[in-house]
N, C-alpha and C positions, 0 to 999 in steps of 0.2 A: 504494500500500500504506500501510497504517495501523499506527501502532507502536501493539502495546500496553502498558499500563504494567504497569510490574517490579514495584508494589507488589500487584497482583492473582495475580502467576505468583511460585515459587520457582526459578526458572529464571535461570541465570547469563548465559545468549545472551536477546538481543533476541526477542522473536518479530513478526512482520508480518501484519496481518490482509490476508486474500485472498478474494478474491470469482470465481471460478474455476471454470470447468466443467472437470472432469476423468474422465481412464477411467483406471481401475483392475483390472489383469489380475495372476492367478497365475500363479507361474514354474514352477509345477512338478503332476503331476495329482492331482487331478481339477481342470482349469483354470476357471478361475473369470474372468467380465469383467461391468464393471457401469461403470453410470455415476452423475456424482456430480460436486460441487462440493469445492475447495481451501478452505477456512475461514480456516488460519493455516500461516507457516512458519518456520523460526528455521533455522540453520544444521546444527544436527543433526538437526532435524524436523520433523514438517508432523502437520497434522489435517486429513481427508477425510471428508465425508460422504456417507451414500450409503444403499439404501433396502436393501440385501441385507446383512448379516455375513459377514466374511470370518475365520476364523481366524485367534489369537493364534499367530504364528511363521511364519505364510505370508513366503514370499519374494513382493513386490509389483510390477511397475511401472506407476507413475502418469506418466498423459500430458497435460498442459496447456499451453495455447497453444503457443509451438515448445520447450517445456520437456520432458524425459521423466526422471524420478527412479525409483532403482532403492532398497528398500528391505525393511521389515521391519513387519510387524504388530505393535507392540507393546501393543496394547489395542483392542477395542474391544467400546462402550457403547453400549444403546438412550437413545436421546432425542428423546423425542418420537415420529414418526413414520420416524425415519430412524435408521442404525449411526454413530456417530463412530469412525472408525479415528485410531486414534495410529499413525504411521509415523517408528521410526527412518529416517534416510537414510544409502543406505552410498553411493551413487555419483550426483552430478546432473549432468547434461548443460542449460545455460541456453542455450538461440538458438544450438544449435553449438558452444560451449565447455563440456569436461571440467571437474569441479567437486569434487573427492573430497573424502571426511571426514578 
């Protein structure tokens, strides 16, 4: 992982740049699954990209490598060809250890 720098983000937590394949499912209906790449992640949040939009307030879980993050849709934007989701994180699970906010 790749740290970005603090003078491009207003952001108090580090973020880590991530190069990630991930799936991205709704918690709730009409359920929604797609797939999609991990961009970046910091300890309250992460950016996913993906080729469908998912709803600002959907409850999410993202699943990458043995990682699964339980979360929130806080944004998301067209760029380019694909959705950027901004995901608050409310609960992470890393390799089998609980990780909460």
């Amino acid at each position: 992982m790749t740290q970005l720098s603090e003078s491009s983000d207003r952001r108090a937590e580090s973020r880590f740049r991530v190069d990630s394949p991930a799936i991205i499912t709704t918690l709730a209906e009409p359920f929604k699954n797609a797939t999609g790449r991990l961009i970046d992640v910091s300890k309250s949040g992460m950016r996913v990209a993906t080729r469908s939009p998912f709803p600002v307030g959907a409850g999410v879980k993202i699943q990458f490598q043995d990682s699964l993050v339980l979360g929130e849709v806080v944004r998301c934007s067209a760029e380019d060809a694909e959705f950027v989701l901004g995901i608050s994180i409310e609960n992470a699970f890393f390799g089998g250890r609980a990780s909460a906010r």
